[in-house]
PABA-620725 format. One record per atom (N, C-alpha, C): residue in three letters; residue number from 1; atom name; y, x, z. Coordinates in Angstrom, 2 decimals, padded with zeros to 5 digits. Example, Ala and Ser with C-alpha at 12.3 -4.5 7.8 and 13.67 -1.06 7.14 Angstrom:
<residuo->ALA | num->1 | atomo->N | v->-005.69 | u->013.19 | w->007.80>
<residuo->ALA | num->1 | atomo->CA | v->-004.50 | u->012.30 | w->007.80>
<residuo->ALA | num->1 | atomo->C | v->-003.30 | u->013.20 | w->007.80>
<residuo->SER | num->2 | atomo->N | v->-002.25 | u->012.85 | w->007.08>
<residuo->SER | num->2 | atomo->CA | v->-001.06 | u->013.67 | w->007.14>
<residuo->SER | num->2 | atomo->C | v->000.03 | u->012.90 | w->007.87>
REM end
This chain:
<residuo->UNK | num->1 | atomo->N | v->088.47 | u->120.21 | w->135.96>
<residuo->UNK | num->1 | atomo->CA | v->089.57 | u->120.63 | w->135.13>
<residuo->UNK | num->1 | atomo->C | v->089.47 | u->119.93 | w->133.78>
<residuo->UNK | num->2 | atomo->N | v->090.38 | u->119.33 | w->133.71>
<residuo->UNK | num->2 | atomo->CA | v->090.78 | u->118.44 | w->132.15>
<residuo->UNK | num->2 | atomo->C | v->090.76 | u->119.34 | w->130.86>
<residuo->UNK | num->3 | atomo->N | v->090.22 | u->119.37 | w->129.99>
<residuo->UNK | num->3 | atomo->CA | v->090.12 | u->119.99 | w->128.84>
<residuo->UNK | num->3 | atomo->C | v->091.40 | u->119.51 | w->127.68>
<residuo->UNK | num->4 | atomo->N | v->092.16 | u->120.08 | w->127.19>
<residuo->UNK | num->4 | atomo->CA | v->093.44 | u->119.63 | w->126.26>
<residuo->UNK | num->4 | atomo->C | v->093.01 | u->119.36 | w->125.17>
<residuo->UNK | num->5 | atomo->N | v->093.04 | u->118.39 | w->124.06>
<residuo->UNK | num->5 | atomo->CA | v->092.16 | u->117.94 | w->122.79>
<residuo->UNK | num->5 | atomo->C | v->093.39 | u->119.02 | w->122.08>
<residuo->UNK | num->6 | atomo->N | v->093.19 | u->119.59 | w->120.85>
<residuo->UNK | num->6 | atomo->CA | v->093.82 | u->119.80 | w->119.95>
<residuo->UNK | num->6 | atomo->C | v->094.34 | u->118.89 | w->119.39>
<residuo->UNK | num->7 | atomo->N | v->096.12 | u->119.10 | w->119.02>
<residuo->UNK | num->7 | atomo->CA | v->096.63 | u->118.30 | w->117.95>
<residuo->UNK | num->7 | atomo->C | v->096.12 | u->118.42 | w->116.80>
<residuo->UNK | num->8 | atomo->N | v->096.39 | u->117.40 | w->115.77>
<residuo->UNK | num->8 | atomo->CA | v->096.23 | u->117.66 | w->114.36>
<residuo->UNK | num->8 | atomo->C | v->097.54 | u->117.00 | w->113.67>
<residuo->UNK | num->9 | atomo->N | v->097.62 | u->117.57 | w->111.90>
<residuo->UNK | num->9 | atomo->CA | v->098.65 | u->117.12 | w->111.68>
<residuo->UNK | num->9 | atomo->C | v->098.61 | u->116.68 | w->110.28>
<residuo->UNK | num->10 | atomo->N | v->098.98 | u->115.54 | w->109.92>
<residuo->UNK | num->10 | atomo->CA | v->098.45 | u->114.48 | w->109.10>
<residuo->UNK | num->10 | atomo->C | v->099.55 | u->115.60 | w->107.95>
<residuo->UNK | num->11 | atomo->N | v->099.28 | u->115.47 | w->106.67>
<residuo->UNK | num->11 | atomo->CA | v->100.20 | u->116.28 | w->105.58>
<residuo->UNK | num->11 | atomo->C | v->100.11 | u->115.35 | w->104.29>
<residuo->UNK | num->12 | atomo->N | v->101.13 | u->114.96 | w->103.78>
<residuo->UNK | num->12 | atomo->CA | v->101.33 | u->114.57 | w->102.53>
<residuo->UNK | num->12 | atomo->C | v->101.81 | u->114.92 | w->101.57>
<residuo->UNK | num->13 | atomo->N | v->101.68 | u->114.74 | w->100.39>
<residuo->UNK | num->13 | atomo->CA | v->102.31 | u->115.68 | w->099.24>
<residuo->UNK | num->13 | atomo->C | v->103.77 | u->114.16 | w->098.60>
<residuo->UNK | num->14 | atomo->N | v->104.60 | u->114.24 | w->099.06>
<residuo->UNK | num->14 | atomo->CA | v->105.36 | u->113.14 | w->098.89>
<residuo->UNK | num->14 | atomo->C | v->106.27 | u->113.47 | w->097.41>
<residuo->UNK | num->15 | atomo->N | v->106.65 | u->114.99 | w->096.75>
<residuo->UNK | num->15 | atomo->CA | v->107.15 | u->115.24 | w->096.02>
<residuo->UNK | num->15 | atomo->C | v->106.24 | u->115.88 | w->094.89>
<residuo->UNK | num->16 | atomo->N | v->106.49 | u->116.46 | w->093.50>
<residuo->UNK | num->16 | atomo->CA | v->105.72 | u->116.61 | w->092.39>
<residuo->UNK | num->16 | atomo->C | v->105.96 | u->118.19 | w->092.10>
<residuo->UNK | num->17 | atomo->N | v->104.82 | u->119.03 | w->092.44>
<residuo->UNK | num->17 | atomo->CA | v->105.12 | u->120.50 | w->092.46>
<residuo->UNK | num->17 | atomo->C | v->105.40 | u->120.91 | w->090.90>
<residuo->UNK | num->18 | atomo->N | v->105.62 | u->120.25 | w->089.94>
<residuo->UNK | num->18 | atomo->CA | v->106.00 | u->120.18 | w->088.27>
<residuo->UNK | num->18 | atomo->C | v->107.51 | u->121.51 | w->089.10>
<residuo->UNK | num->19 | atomo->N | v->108.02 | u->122.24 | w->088.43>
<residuo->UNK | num->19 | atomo->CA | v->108.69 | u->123.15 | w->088.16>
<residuo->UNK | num->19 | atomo->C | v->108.86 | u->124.11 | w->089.73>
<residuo->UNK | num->20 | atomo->N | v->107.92 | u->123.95 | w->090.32>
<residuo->UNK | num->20 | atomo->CA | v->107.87 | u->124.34 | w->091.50>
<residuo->UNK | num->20 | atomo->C | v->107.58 | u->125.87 | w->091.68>
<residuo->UNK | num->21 | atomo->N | v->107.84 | u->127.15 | w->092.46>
<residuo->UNK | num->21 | atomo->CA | v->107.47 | u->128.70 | w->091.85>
<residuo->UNK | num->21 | atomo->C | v->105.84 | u->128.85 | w->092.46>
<residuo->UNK | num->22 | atomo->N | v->105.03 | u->129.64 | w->091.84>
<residuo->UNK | num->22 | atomo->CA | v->104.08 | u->129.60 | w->091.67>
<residuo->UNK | num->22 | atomo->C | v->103.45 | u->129.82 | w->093.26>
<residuo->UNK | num->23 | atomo->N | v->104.20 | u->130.81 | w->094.33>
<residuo->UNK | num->23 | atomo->CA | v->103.64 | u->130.89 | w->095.60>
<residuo->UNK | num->23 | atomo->C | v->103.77 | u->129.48 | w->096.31>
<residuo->UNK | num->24 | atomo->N | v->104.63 | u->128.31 | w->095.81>
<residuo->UNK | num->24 | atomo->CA | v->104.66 | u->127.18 | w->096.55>
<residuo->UNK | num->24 | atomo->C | v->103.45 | u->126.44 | w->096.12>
<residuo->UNK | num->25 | atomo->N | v->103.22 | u->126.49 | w->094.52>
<residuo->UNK | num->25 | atomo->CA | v->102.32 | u->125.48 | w->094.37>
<residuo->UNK | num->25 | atomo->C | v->100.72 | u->126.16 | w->094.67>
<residuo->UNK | num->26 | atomo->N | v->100.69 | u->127.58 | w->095.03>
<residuo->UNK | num->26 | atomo->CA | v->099.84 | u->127.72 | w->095.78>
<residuo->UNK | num->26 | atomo->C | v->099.51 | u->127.25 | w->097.12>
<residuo->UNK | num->27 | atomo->N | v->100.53 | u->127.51 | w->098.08>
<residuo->UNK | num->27 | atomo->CA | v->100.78 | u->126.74 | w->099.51>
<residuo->UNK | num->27 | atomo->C | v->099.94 | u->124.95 | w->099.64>
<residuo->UNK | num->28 | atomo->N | v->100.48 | u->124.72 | w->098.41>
<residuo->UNK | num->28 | atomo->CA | v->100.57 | u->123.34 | w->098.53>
<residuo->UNK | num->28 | atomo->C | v->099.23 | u->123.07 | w->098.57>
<residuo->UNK | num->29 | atomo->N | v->098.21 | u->124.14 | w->097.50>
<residuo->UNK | num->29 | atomo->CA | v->096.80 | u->123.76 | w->097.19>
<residuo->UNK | num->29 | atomo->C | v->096.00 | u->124.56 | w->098.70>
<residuo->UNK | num->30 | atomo->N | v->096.62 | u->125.16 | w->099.07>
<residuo->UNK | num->30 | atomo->CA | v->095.95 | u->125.44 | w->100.07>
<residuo->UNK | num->30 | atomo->C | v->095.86 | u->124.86 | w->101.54>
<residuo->UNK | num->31 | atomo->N | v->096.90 | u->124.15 | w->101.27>
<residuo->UNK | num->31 | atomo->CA | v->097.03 | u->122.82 | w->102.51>
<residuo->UNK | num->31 | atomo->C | v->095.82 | u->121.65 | w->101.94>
<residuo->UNK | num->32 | atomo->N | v->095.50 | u->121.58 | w->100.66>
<residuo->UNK | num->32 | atomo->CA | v->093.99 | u->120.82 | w->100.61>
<residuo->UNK | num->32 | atomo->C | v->094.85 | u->119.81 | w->099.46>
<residuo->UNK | num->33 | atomo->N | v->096.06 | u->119.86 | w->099.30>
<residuo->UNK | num->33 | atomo->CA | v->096.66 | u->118.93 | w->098.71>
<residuo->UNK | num->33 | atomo->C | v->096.90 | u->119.33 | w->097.05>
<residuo->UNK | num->34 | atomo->N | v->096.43 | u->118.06 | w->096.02>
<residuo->UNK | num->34 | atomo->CA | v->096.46 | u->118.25 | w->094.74>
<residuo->UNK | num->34 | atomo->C | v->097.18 | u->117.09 | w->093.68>
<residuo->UNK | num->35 | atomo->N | v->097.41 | u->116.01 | w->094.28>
<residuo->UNK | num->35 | atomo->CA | v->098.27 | u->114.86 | w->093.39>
<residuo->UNK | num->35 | atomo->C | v->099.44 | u->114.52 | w->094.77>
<residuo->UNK | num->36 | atomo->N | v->100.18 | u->113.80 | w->093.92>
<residuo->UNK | num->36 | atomo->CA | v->101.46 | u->113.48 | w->094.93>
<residuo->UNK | num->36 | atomo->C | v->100.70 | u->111.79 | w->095.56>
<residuo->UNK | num->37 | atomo->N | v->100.90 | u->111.72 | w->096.52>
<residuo->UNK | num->37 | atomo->CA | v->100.55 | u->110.80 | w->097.49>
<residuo->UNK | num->37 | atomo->C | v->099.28 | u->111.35 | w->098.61>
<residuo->UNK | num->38 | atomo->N | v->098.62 | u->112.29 | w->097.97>
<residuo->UNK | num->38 | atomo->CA | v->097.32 | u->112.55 | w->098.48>
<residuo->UNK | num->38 | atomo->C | v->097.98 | u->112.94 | w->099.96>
<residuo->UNK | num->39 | atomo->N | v->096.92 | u->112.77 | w->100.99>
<residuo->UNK | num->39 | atomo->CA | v->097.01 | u->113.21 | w->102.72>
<residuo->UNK | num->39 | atomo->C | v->095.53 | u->114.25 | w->102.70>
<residuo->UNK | num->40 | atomo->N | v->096.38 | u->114.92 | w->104.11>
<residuo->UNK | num->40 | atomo->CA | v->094.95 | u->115.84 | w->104.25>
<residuo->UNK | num->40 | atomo->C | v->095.47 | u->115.78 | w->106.05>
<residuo->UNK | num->41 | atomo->N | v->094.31 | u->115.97 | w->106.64>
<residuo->UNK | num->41 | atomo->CA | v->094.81 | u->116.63 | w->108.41>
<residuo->UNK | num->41 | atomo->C | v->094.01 | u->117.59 | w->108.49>
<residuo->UNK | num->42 | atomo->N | v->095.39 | u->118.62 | w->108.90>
<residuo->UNK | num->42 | atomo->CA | v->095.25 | u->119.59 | w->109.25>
<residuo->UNK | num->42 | atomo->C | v->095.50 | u->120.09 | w->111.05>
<residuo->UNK | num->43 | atomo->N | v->094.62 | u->121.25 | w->111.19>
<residuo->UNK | num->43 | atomo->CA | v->095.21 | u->121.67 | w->113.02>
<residuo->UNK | num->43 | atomo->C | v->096.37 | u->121.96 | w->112.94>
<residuo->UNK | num->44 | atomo->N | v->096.84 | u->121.88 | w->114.28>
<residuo->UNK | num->44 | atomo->CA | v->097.53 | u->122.04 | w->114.77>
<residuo->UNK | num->44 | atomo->C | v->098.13 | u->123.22 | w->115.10>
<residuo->UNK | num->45 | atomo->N | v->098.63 | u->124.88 | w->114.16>
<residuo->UNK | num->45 | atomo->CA | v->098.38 | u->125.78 | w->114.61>
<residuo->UNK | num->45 | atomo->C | v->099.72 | u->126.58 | w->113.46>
<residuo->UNK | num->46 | atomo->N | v->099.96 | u->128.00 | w->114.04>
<residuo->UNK | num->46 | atomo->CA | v->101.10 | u->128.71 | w->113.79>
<residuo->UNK | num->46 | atomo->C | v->100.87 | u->128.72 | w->111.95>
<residuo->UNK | num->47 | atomo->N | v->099.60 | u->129.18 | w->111.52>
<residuo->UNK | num->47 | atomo->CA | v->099.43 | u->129.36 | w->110.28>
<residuo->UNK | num->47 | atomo->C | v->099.60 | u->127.86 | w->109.78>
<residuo->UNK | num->48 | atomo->N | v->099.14 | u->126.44 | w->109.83>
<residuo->UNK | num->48 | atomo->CA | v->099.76 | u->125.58 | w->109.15>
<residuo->UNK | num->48 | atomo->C | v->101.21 | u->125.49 | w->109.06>
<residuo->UNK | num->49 | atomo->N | v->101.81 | u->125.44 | w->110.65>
<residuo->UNK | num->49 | atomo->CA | v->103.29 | u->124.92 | w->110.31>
<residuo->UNK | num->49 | atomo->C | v->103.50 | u->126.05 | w->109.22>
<residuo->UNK | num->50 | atomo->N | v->103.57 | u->127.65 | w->109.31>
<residuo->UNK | num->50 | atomo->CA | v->104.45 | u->127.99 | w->108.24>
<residuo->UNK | num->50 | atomo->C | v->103.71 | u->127.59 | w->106.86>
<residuo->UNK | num->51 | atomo->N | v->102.90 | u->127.10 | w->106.71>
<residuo->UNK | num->51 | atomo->CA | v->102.70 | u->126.48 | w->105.19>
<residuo->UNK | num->51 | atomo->C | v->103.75 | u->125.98 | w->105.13>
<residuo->UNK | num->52 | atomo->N | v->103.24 | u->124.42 | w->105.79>
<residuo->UNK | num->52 | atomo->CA | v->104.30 | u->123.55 | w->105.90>
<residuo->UNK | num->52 | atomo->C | v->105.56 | u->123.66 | w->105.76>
<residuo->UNK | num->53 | atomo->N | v->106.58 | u->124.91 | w->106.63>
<residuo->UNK | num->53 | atomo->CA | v->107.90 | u->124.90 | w->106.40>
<residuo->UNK | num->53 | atomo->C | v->107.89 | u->125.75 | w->105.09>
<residuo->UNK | num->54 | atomo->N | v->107.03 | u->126.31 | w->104.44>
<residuo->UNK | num->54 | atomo->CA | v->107.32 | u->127.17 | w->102.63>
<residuo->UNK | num->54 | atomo->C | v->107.64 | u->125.40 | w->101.94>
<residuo->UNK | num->55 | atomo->N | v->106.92 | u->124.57 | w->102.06>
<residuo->UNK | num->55 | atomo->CA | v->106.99 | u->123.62 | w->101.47>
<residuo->UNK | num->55 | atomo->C | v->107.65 | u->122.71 | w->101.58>
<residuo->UNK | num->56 | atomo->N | v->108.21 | u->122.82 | w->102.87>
<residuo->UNK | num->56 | atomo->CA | v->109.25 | u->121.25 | w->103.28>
<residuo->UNK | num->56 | atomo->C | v->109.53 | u->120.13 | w->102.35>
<residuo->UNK | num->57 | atomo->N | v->110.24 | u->120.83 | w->101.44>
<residuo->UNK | num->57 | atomo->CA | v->110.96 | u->119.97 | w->100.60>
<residuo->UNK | num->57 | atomo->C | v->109.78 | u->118.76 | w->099.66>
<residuo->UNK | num->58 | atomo->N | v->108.84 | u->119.53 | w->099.54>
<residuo->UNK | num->58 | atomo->CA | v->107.66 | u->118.76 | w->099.02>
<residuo->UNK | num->58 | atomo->C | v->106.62 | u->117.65 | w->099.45>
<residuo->UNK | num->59 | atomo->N | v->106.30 | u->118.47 | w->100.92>
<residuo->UNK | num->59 | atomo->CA | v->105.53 | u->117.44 | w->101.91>
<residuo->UNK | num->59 | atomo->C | v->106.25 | u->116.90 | w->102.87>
<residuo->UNK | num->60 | atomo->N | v->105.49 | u->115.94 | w->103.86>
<residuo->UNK | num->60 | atomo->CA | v->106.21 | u->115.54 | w->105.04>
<residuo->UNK | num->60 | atomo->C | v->104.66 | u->114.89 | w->105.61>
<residuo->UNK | num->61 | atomo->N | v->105.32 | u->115.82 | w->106.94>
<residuo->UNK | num->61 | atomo->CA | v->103.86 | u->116.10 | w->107.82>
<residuo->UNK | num->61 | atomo->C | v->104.25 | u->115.10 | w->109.19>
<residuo->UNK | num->62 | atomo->N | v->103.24 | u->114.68 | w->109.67>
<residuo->UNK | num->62 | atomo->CA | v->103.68 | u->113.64 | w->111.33>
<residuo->UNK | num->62 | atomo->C | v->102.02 | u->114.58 | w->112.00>
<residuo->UNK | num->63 | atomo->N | v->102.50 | u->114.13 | w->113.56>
<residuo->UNK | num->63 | atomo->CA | v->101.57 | u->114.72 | w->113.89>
<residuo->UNK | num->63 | atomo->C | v->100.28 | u->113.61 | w->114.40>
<residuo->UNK | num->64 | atomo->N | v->099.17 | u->113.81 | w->114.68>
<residuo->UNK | num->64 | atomo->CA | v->098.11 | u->112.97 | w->114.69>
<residuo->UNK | num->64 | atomo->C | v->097.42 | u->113.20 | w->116.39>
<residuo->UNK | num->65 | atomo->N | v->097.44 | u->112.22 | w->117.17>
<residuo->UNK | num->65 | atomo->CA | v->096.86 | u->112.33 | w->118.38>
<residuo->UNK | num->65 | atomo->C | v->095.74 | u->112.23 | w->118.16>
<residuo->UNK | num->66 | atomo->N | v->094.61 | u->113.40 | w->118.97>
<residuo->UNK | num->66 | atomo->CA | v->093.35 | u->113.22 | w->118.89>
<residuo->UNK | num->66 | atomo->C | v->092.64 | u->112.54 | w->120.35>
REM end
């Protein structure tokens, strides 16, 4: 029986959390991310995406084959 690798999912901070409300620019630091350009990979899992969708407008995430 084949074992399934976990996805992962590459995250960037592409926008500048400057006037951003304070639970986003928490989100944002808790995705690992702290200057605009920076990447982090993250799993693949229910608790990232909804980071991710609090933040949309800020990051832009692709996903990463392991």
């Amino acid at each position: 029986m084949a074992t399934k690798k976990a996805a992962s999912l590459k995250v960037k901070l592409v926008k500048s959390t400057i006037g951003s409300k304070k639970d986003q620019i928490a989100t944002v630091e808790a995705l690992g991310l702290r200057k605009v350009g920076d990447e982090v990979i993250q799993p693949d899992n229910a608790q990232t995406r909804g980071k991710i969708n609090k933040v949309c407008h800020l990051v832009e995430a692709t996903e990463v084959k392991a």
